[in-house]
N, C-alpha and C positions, 0 to 999 in steps of 0.2 A: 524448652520449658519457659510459660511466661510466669511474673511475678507481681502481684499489687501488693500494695500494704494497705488494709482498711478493715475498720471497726477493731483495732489493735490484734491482728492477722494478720498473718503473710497467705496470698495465696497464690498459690502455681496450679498453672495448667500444664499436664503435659500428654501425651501420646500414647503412654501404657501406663502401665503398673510400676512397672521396676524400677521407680524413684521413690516407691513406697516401700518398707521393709514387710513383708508379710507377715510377720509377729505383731510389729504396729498395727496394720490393715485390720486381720483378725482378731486381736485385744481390744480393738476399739468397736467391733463388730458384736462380739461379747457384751458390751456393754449397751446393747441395744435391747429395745421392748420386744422385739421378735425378730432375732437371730434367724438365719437357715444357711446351710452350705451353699446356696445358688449364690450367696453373695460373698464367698470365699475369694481370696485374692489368688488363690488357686484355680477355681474355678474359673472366674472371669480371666483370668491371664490363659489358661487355656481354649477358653473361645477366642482370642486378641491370637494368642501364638500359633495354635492350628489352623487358622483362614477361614473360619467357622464364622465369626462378628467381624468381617475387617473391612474398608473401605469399598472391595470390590464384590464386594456380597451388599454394599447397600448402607450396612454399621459405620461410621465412623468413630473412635475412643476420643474420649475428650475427659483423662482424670482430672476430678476437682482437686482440689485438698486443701484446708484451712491451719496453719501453722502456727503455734502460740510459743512467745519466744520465753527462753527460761535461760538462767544464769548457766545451765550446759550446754546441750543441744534444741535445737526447736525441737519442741512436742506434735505431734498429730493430734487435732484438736478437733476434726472435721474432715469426710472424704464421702466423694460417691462416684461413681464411673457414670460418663454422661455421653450419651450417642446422638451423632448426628447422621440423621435418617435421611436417605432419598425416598421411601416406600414406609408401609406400614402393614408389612410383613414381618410375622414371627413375634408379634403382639398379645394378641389375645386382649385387647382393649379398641374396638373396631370405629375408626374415625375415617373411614372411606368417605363418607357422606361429605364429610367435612372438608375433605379434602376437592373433593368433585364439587363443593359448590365454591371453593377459592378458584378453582381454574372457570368453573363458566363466569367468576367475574375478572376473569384475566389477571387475577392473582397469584402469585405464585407461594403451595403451602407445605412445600420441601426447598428446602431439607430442614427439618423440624429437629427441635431435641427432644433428646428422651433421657428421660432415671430409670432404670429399669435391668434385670437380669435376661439377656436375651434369651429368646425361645422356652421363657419360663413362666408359666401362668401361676406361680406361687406366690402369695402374700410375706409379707416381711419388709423388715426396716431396709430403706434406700437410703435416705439421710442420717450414715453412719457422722455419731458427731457425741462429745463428748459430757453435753448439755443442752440443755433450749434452747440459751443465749448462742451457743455455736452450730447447732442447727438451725437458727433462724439466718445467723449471718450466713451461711450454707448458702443455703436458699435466696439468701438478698444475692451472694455472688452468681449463681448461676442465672438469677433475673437477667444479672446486668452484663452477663458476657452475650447473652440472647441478644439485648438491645442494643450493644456498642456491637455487635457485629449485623446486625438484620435476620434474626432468624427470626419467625415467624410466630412461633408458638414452641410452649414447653411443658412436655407430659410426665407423668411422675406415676409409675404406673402399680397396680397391687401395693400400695405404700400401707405402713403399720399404723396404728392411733397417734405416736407423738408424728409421724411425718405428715399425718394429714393435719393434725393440729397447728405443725409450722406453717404448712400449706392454707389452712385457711385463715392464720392469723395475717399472712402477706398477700388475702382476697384470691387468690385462685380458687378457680373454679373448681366442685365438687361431682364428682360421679360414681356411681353403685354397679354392680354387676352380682352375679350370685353364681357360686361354685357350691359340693357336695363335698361334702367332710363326714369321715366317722369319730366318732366319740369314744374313746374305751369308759365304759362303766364298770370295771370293774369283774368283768364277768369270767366263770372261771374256765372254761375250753367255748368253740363253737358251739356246742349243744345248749351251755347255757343261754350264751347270745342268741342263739333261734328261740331260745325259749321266751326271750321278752319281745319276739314280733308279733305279728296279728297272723291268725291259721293260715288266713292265704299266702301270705309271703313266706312265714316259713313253708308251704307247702312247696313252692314254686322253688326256694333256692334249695329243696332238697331234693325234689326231681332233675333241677340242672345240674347237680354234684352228680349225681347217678348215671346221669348222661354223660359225661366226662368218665368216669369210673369203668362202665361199659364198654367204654370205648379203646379200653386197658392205657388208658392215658396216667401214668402215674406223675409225681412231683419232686423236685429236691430243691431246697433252700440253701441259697451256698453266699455268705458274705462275699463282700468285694475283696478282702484280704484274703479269702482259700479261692478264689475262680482263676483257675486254671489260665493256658493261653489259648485252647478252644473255645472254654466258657466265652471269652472275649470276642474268641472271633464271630462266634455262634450271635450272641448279642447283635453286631454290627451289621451280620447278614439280616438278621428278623429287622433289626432297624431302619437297614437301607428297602426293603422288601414291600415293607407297609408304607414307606414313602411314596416309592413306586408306582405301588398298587392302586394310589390316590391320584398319581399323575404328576407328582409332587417332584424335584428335584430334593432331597434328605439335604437339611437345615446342618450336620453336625459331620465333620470331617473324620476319617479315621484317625487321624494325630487328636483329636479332642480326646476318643476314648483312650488312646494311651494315655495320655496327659492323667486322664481321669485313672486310672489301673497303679502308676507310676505316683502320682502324687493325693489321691484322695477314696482310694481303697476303702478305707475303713466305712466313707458315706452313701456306699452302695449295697443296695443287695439284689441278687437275679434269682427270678424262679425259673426253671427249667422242667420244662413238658417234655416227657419220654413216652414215647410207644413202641413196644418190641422194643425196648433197646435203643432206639434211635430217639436225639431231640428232634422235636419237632415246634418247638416254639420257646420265648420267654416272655415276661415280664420283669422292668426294670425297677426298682424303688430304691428313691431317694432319702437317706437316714437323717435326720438331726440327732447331736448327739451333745450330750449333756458336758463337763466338767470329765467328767470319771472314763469316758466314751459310753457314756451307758445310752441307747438309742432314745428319743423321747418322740419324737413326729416323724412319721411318712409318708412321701410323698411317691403317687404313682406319676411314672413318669413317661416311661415308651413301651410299645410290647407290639411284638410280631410273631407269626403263624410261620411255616414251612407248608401245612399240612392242613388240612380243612374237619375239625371234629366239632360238634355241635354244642355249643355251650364253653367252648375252652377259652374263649375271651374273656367271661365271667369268672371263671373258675378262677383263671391264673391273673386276672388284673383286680378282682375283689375276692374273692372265697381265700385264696391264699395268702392275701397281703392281709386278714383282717385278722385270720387261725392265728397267724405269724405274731399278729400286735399282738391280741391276748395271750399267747404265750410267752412275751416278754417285755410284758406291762407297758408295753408304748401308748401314750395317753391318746393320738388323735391322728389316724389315716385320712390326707388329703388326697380325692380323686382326679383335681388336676381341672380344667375349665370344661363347663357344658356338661349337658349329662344329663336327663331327667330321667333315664332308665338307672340312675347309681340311686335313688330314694328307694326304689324297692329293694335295694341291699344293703338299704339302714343308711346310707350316706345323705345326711341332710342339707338343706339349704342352708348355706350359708353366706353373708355379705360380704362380697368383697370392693375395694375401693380405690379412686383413680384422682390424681388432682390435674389443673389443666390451666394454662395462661395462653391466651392469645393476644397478640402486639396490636390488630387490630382492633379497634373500639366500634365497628358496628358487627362484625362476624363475631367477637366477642361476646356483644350483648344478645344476639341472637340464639348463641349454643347455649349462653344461660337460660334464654327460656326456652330450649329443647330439653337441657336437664331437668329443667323442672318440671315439664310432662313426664320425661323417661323416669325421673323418679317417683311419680304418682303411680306407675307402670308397674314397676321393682318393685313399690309397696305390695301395691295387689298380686302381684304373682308371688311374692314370698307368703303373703297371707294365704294364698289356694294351696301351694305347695305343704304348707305346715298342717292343712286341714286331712291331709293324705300321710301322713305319718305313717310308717310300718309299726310304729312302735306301739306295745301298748296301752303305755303310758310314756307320757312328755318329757324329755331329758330335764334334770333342776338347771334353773337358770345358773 
């Protein structure tokens, strides 16, 4: 563990988690503009402890943390887990380009850092800190361990409103991206909610329910607190499956989903496709959950097939995750990155945001004026997208 003292701080850096109490961790997470379980001291300690995020997958852990000293013990006053990356894999904020033009000018632009909850394309605070003034110092410390050591650049990635606010009050650069989210309005089963799209789309998501249906494909919803140790295994198989099936090497170890089973049950839920009897697939969602555990956001998160039935991607990664929110008032299901086939099942556009510093000063000013194209870009295509609305009237601001 290293230690500075500055801007009246203490700050360590050190290698994992476990120098932070996770009541601290979480407490101070709480007190953030948008909270979510991807940045649980749980969670992230279980990517660090199953080999999921660890140096030789690519991750390197590099905890911050900002200590404020008090007449007992030093407070946490500031924390965020910070990666240093050989690759720009498991992102979901794509700076290949960027990367490929620091090597054709024999640049070197790894190993980069990153704020960020790996293999998580969710929005939410990065800059757990306990004010502005200590997420600003946050952010001045992690400048400055970039600079006294030579790292190249530092990404801050799906960050919330106050983290981009610190982010652009210390000039890092700004970038947009746009994901599909549902809204709960309120509505009182699925029929309602079909009834406030436009003919065509209800027509179409009620021929693919039908299609699923016919197919004697039935469902069961089972929190992460009652799923069994099939349910578990069953998950890991469709997990590992659809990796697979991409060509893909599966990003998440078996010890994560324990980890996940054993310590954070309650922010899971699985849907389970049966036919004859048999699963044949799920869907995984991710819970936020309020003070009470009462669920408030969901987030789609992985989902795999055994079996090939027409429409059950749909069914079981939006028809089910949506019945589900309105039956228990969950304000807003996140579909997770990409997607322009989630708008025709009411999941709208939405902004999501990225901050960026690079050490050099002409690649620096360069990406500046690529953002500033790429965001004339994002403008326009969130402007087309919102003109397609399923809805038939426009969500209140």
């Amino acid at each position: 563990m290293l230690e500075n003292l500055s801007l009246n701080y203490v700050t360590r850096v050190e290698d994992d988690l476990s120098g932070i109490a996770p009541k601290a961790w979480d407490g101070l997470l709480a007190q953030q503009d948008a909270p979510s379980p991807f940045m649980r001291h749980a969670y992230l300690s279980a990517l660090h402890a199953s080999g999921s995020a660890v140096p030789q997958t690519g991750w390197t852990l590099q905890v911050i943390s900002l200590w404020r000293e008090t007449t007992t013990d030093p407070a946490l006053a500031a924390a965020c887990p910070l990666y240093l990356k050989t690759h720009s894999r498991g992102e979901y904020v794509f700076d290949h380009a960027w990367a490929d033009a620091y090597e054709r000018h024999g640049l070197n632009y790894y190993p980069k850092a990153l704020v960020a909850s790996p293999f998580t394309p969710v929005p939410g605070s990065r800059l757990l800190a306990e004010s502005d003034k200590a997420r600003q110092a946050l952010l001045a410390a992690l400048l400055d361990l970039c600079k006294t050591n030579d790292i190249p650049s530092l990404h801050i990635l799906f960050g919330s409103p106050q983290d981009l606010q610190a982010c652009e009050s210390a000039g890092l650069l700004q970038r947009s991206q746009v994901q599909f989210h549902w809204q709960n309005q309120g509505w009182r089963d699925f029929d309602d909610f079909l009834g406030s799209l436009n003919q065509e789309k209800r027509k179409k998501i009620r021929q693919e329910r039908r299609k699923v249906q016919e197919a004697g494909v039935s469902f069961r919803a089972v929190r992460g607190t009652d799923m069994t140790g099939d349910d578990w295994a069953l998950l890991l198989r469709c997990y590992q499956q659809t990796y697979w099936e991409h060509g893909n090497p599966p990003y998440l170890t078996p010890a994560f989903f324990d980890a996940m089973r054993r310590d954070m049950a309650p922010n899971w839920l699985l849907f389970v496709a049966e036919q004859e009897g048999q699963p044949i697939g799920v869907s995984l969602i991710g819970l936020h959950l309020d003070a009470q555990g009462q669920p408030q956001v969901a987030y789609g998160r992985y989902w795999g097939a055994l079996a090939r039935v027409d429409c059950l991607h749909f069914e079981a990664c939006y028809y089910q995750p949506i019945e589900w929110c309105i039956a228990n008032s969950v304000h807003r299901f996140e579909g997770g990155a990409q997607g322009e086939h989630k708008m025709a099942r009411a999941l709208l556009p939405t902004p999501t945001h990225s901050a960026h510093w690079l050490a050099h000063p002409a690649f620096s000013e360069a990406v500046a004026r690529y953002l500033e194209r790429e965001k004339s870009g994002i403008d326009n295509y969130m402007e087309a997208l919102q003109q397609h609305s399923p809805l038939k009237k426009p969500l209140p601001n």
